[in-house]
C-alpha positions as CSV (number, residue, x, y, z in Angstrom):
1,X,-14.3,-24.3,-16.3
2,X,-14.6,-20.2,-16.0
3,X,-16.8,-20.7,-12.7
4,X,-14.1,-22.9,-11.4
5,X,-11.5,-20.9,-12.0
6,X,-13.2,-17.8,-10.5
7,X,-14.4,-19.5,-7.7
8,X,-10.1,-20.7,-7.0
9,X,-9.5,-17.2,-7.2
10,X,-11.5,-16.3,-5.2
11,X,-10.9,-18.7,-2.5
12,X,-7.3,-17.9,-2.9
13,X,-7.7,-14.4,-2.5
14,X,-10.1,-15.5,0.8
15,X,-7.5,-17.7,1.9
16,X,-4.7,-15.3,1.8
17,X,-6.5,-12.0,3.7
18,X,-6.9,-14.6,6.8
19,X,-3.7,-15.2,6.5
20,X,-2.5,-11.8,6.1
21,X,-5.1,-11.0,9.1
22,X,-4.1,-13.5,11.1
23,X,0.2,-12.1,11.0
24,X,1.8,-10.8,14.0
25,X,1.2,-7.0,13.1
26,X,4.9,-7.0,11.5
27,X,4.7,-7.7,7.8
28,X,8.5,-9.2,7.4
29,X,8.0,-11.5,10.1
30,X,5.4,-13.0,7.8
31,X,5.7,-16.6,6.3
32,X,4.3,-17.2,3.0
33,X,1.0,-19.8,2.5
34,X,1.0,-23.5,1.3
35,X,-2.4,-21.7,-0.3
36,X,0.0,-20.2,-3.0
37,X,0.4,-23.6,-4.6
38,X,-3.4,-22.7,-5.8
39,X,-1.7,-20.7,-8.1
40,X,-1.7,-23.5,-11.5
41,X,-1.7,-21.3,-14.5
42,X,-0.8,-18.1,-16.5
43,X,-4.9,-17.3,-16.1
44,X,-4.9,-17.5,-12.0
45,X,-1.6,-15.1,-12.0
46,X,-3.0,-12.9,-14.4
47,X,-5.6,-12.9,-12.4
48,X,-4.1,-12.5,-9.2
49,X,-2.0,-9.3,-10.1
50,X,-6.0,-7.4,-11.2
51,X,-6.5,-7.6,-7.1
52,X,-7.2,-3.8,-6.5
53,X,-7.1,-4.4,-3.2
54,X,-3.2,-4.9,-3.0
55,X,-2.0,-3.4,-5.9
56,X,-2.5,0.0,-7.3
57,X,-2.4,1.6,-3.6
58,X,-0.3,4.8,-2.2
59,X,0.5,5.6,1.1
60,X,-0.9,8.6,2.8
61,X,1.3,9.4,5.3
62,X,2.9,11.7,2.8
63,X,-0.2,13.5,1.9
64,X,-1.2,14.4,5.3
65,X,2.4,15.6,6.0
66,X,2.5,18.2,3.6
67,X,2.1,22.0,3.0
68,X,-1.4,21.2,0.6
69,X,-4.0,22.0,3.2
70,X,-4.5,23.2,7.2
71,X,-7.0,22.2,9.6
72,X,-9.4,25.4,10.7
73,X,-8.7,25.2,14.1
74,X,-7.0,23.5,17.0
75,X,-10.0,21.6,18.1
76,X,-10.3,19.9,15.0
77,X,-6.8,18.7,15.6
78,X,-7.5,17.5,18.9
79,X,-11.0,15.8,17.7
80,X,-8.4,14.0,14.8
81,X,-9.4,9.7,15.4
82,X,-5.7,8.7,16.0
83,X,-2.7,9.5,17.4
84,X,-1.0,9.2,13.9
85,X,-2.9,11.6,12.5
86,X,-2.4,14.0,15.2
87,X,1.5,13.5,15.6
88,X,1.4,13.5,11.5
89,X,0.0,16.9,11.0
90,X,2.3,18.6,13.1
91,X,5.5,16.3,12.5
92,X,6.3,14.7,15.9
93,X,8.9,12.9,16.1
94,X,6.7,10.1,17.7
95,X,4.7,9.5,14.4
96,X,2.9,6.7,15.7
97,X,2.7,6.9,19.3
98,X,2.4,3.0,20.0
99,X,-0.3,2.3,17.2
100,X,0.6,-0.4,15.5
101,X,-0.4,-2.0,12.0
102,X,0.3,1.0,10.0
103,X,-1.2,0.5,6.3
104,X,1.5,2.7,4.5
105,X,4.3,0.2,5.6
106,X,2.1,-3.0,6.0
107,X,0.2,-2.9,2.8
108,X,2.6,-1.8,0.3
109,X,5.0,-5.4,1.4
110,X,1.7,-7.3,1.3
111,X,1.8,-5.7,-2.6
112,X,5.7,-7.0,-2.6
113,X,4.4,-10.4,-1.5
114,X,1.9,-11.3,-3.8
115,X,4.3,-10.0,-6.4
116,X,6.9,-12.3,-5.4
117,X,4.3,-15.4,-5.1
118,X,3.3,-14.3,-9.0
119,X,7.2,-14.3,-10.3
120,X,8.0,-17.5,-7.9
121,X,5.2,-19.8,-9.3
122,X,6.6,-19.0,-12.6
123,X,9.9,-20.4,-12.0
124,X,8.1,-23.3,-9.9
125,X,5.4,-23.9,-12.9
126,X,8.2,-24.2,-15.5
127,X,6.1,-21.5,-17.7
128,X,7.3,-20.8,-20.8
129,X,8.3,-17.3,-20.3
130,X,8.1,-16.5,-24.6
131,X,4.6,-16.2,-24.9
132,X,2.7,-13.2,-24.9
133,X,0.5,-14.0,-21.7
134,X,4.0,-14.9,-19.9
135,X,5.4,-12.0,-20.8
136,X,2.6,-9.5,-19.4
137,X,2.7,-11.7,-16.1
138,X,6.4,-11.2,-15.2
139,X,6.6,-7.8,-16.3
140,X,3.1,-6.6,-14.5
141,X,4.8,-8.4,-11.5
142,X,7.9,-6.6,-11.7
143,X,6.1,-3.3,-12.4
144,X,3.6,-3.6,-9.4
145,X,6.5,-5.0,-7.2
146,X,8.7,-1.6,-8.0
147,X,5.9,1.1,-7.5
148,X,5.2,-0.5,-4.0
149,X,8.9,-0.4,-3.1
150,X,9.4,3.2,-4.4
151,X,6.4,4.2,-2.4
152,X,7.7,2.6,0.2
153,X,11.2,4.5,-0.3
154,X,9.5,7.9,-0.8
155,X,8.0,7.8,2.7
156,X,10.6,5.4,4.7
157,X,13.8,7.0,3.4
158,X,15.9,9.9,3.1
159,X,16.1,11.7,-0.2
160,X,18.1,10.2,-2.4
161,X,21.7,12.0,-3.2
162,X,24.4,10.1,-5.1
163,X,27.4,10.8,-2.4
164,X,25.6,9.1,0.0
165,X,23.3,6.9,-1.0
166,X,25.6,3.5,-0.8
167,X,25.8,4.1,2.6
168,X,22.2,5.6,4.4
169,X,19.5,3.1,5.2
170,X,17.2,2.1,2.3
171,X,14.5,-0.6,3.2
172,X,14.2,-4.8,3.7
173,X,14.5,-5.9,0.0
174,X,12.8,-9.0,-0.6
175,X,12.8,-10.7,-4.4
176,X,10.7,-13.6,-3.2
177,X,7.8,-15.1,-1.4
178,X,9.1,-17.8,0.4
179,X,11.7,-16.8,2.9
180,X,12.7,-18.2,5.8
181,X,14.9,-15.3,7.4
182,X,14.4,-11.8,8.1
183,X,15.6,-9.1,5.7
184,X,17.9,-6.5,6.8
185,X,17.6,-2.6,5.6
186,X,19.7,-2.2,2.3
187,X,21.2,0.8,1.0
188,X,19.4,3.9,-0.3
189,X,21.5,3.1,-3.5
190,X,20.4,-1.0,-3.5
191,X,16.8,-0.2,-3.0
192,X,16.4,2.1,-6.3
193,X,18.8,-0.3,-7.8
194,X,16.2,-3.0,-7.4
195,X,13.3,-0.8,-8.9
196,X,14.8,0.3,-11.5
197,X,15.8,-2.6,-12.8
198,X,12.5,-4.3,-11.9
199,X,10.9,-1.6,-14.1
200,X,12.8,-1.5,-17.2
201,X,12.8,-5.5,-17.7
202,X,9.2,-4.4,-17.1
203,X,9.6,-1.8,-19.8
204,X,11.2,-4.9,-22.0
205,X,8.5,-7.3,-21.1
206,X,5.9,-5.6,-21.8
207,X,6.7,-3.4,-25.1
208,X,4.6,-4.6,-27.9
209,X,1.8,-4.7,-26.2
210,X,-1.5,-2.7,-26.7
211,X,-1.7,0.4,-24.6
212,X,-4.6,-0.7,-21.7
213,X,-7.0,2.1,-23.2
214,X,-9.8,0.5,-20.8
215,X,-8.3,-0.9,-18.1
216,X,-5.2,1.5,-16.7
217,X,-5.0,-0.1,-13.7
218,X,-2.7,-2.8,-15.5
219,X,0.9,-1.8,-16.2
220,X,2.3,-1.2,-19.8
221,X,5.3,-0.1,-21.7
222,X,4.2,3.3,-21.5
223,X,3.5,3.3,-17.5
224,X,7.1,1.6,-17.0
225,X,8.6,4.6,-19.1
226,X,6.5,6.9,-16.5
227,X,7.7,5.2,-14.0
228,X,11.0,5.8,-14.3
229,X,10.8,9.5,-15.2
230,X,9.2,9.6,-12.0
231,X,11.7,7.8,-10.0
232,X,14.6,9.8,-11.6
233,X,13.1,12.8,-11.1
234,X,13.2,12.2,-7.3
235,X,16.6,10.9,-7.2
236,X,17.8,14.1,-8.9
237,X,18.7,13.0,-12.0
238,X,17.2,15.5,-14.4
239,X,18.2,13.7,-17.8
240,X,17.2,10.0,-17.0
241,X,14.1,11.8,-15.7
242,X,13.7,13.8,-18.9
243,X,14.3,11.1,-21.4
244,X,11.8,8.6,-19.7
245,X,9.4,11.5,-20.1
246,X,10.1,11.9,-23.2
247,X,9.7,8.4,-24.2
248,X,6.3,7.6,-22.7
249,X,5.4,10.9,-24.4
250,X,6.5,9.7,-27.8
251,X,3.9,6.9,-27.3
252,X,1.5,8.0,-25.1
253,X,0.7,12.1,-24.6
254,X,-2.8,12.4,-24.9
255,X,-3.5,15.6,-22.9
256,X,-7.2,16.3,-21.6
257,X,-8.8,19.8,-22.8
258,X,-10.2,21.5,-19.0
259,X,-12.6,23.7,-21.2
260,X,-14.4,20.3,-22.1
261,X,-14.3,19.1,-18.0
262,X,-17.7,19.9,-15.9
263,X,-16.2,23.0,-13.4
264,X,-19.3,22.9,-11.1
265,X,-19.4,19.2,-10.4
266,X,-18.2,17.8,-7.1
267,X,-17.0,14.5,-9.5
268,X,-15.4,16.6,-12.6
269,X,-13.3,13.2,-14.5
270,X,-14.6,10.3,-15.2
271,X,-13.0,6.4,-14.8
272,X,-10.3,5.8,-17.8
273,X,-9.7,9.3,-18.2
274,X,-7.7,9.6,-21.0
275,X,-5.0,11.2,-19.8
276,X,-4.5,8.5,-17.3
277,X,-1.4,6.2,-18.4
278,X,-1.7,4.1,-14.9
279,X,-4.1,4.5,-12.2
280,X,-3.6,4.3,-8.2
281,X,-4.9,6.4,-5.0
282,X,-4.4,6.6,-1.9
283,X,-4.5,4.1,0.6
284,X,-7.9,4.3,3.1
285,X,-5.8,5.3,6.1
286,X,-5.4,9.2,8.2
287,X,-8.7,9.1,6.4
288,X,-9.9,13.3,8.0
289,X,-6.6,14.8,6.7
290,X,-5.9,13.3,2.6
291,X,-9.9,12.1,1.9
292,X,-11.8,14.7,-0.7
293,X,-14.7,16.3,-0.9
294,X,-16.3,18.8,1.0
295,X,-14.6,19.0,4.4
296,X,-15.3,21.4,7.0
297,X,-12.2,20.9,10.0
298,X,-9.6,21.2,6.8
299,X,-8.8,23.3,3.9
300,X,-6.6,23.7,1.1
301,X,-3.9,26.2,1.3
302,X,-4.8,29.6,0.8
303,X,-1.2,30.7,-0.7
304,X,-1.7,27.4,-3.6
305,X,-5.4,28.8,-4.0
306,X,-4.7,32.6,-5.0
307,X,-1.5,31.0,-7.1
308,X,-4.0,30.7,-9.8
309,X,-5.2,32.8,-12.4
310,X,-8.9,33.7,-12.5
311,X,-9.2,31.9,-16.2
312,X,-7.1,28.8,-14.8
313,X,-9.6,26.0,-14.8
314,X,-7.5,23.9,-12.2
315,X,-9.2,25.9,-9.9
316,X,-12.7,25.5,-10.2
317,X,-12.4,22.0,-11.4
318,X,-10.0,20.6,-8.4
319,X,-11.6,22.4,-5.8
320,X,-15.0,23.5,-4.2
321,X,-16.1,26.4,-2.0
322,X,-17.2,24.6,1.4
323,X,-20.1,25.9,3.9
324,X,-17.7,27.6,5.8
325,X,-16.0,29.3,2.6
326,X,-13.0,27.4,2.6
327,X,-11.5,25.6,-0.1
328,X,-11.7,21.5,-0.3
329,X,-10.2,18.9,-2.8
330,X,-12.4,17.5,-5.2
331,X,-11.7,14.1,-6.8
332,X,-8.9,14.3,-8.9
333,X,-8.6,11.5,-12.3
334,X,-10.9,8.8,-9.8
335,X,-14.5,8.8,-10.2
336,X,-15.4,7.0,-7.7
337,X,-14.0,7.2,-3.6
338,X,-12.9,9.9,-1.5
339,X,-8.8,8.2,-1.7
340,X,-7.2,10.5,-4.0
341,X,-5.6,9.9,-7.9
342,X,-2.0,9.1,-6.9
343,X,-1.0,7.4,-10.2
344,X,0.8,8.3,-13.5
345,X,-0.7,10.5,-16.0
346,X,0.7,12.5,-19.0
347,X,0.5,16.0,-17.2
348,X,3.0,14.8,-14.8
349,X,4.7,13.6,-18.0
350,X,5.0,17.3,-19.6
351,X,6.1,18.7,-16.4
352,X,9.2,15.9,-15.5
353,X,10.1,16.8,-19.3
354,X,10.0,20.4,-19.4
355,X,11.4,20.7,-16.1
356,X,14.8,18.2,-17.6
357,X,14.5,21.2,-20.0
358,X,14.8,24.1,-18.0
359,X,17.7,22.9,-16.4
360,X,19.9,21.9,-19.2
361,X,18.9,25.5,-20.5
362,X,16.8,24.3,-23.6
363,X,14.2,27.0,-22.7
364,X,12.4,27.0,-26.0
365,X,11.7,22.9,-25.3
366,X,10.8,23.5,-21.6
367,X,8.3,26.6,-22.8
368,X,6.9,24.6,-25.4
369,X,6.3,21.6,-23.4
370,X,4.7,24.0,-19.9
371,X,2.6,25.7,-22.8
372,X,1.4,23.0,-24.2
373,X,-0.2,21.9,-21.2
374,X,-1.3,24.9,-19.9
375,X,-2.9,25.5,-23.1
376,X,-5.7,23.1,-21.9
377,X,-5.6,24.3,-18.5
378,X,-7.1,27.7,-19.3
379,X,-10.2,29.2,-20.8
380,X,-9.5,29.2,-24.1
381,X,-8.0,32.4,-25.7
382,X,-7.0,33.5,-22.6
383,X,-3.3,31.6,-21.8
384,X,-1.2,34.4,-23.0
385,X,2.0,31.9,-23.3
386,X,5.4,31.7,-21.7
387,X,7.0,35.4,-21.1
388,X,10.4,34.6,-19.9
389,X,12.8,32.7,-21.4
390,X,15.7,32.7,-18.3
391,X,16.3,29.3,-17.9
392,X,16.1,30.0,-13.9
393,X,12.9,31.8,-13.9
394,X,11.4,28.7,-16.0
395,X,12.3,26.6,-14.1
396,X,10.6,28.3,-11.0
397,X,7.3,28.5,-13.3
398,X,7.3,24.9,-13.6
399,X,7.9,23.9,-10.5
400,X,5.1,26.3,-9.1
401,X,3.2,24.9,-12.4
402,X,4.1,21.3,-10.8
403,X,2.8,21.9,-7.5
404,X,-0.6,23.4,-9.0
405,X,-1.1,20.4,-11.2
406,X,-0.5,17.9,-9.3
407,X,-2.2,18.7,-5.8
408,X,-2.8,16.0,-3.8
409,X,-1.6,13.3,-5.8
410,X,1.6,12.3,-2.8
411,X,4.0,14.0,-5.1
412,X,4.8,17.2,-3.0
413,X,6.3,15.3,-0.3
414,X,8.9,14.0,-2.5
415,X,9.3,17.0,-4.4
416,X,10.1,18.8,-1.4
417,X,12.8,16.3,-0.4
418,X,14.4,16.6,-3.4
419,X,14.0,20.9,-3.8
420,X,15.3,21.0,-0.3
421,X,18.8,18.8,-0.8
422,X,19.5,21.2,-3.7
423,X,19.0,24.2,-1.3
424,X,15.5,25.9,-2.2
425,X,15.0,26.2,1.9
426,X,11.5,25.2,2.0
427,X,10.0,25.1,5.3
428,X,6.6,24.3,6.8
429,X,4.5,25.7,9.2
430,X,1.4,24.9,11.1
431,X,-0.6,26.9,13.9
432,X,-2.8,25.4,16.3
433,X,-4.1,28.2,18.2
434,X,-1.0,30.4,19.7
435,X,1.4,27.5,19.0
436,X,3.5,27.1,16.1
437,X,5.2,24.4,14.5
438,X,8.3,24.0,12.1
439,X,9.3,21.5,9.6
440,X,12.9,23.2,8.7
441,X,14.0,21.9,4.8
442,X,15.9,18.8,5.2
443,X,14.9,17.8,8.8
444,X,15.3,14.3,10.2
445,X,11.4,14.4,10.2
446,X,10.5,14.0,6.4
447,X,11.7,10.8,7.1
448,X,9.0,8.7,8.6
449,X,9.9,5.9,11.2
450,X,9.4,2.5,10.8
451,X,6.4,0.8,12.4
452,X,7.5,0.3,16.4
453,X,5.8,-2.9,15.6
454,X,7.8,-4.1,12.6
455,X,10.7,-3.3,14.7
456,X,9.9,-4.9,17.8
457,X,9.1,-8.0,15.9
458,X,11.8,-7.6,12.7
459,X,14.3,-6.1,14.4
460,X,15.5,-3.8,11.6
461,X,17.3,-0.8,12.4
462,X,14.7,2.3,13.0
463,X,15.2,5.5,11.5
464,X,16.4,8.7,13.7
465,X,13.7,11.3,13.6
């Protein structure tokens, strides 16, 4: 009986890539398979949702796009393998420049597909939804169907702002696999509406259960909670953001000690890290400008390198010294790959709390909780703790703090939204040679543009770059 079911699954998930291959380019215009009805039981959805290669993916448009790293020289840029990647790391307004079948739109609504097929054939299976193994189902569903769409909405959207947001372009919204019309854009304010809401009935769903010590590539309780501090954080709403935090950290806050973390290996954290409360990385695409490891046309930064102190172990344990003495990425909380850690981890936790802190003016929380993570960022006995305590100059340490921790996880992009709309004035540069280019804060351009494909064939209304 296991053999047979492994081998359905496996023919399923064969069955499905052709017909996910075999699609017009443009993912909405995509009609769902009769080979979902292979779908009989709790076990095949269960097993269905453990597909790494759907779920558990960033995009990386929003890595290459940011301030993290520059390429040495102008003939790297021009040796880059695609347009994309050419037009990306210099912020044309002609991201793609024709190419078509662009993974950070197409593959995060094949994720929103096979999540819809998982929560359809429960209805359609009559599955009691008061069991335990129910229960996980839907709310993995509903988890992995929300962290696709807010991907989605941190690349494909403006930055989201209250006053506005009812009425600027959020994405296609779809809540099920079999459809038989296109979906038109919603609003900013519909689209985090609908993840939201998908992830606290996930939150719901899901509480009880046994934190996945071994396997943090499956949503929890404590990943929803993380979740939603993260999407709150983005969306400017400091407290939501703060208490979500706060209650992942309650239950989950397990912090990793640098001093015990190999600095001279090019692999420093293992698989399962325990710090890890739900693992992603990036997707395999722009692979020469957000892949890690020793690089030689790129480096990191060199104002984010001399940010840190010569006892911060960030530094010698996210980075190497390349042949040509610039700095690289090395793997972040991924062993294995050269697709970066993009998922949710109690570091980010401490930060998204601390930084609700700060801005409330509880500086004496806010220090505590920036200590108590930099405590295990340095060499021991030499973190001389928090000196200030202006709320306003904390919160500038943790947000520099933030940036330094969380290198190239696709966090920067949104963070710079969001810093921007509140007027920090954050621009970007690049030099190619004698010419310059400038990403002004709040520019039509950290919005990227829909596929031309997706359009040609969806018809949805394109962003204005």
């Amino acid at each position: 009986m296991m053999k047979y079911k492994l081998f359905k699954y496996h023919l399923l998930l064969f069955l499905l890539s052709v017909l996910f291959a075999a699609c017009d380019s443009a993912f909405l215009d995509m009609k769902p398979s009769k080979d979902i009805d292979m779908l009989n039981d709790l076990d095949d959805l269960e097993n269905l949702l453990e597909n790494s290669y759907v779920f558990g993916k960033t995009g990386s448009l929003k890595v290459a796009s940011c301030d993290d790293y520059y390429l040495v020289s102008r003939v790297e840029w021009e040796g880059l393998s695609s347009m994309t990647e050419r037009n990306t790391y210099v912020w044309n307004a002609d991201l793609f420049g024709g190419e078509i079948e662009q993974s950070d739109w197409n593959d995060q609504y094949k994720a929103v597909f096979y999540a819809n097929a998982v929560l359809d054939r429960l209805v359609e299976l009559n599955i009691d939804l008061n069991t335990e193994q129910s229960k996980y189902v839907k709310g993995a569903a509903l988890f992995l169907r929300a962290y696709a769409y807010y991907d989605l909405a941190a690349g494909f959207c403006e930055a989201y702002d209250e006053e506005t947001a009812h009425e600027v372009w959020g994405l296609p919204l779809r809540t099920e696999a079999a459809i038989d019309e296109i979906e038109s854009r919603s609003t900013l304010k519909e689209t985090f509406d609908l993840i939201i809401g998908d992830v606290e009935e996930a939150a719901r769903l899901l509480k009880g259960r046994p934190f996945p010590t071994n396997n943090r590539n499956r949503p929890s309780m404590e990943a929803s909670y993380a979740m939603l501090a993260r999407v709150y954080l983005s969306m400017r709403k400091y407290e939501q953001a703060s208490a979500y935090a706060d209650s992942c950290l309650i239950r989950y806050s397990t912090l990793v000690d640098y001093n015990d973390i190999c600095k001279d290996c090019a692999t420093p954290f293992l698989n399962d890290l325990d710090e890890v409360i739900f693992s992603s990385n990036h997707l395999i695409a722009n692979a020469r400008l957000t892949s890690v490891g020793e690089r030689l046309w790129m480096a990191v930064d060199t104002l984010l390198i001399d940010a840190y102190d010569p006892n911060d172990l960030r530094l010698s344990i996210n980075f190497l010294k390349n042949r040509e003495g610039n700095f690289n990425k090395k793997r972040g909380y991924i062993m294995t790959g050269f697709y970066d850690f993009s998922g949710l981890a109690t570091d980010e936790m401490y930060l998204i709390r601390a930084e609700g802190y700060a801005r409330r003016g509880d500086v004496e929380r806010a220090a505590t909780d920036l200590e108590m993570l930099l405590n295990k960022r340095f060499v021991h006995d030499t973190f001389n703790g928090i000196m200030t305590l202006d709320a306003n100059d904390l919160l500038d340490l943790i947000l520099e703090e933030r940036r330094k921790s969380l290198v190239w996880r696709g966090l920067r992009w949104s963070d710079l939204k969001r810093l921007n709309k509140e007027g920090r004035n954050i621009v970007l540069t690049r030099r190619l040679g004698s010419e310059e280019y400038v990403l002004p804060a709040n520019d039509a351009r950290y919005v990227f543009p829909i596929p031309d494909d997706e359009i040609a064939l969806s018809n949805i209304n394109q962003n204005i770059r």
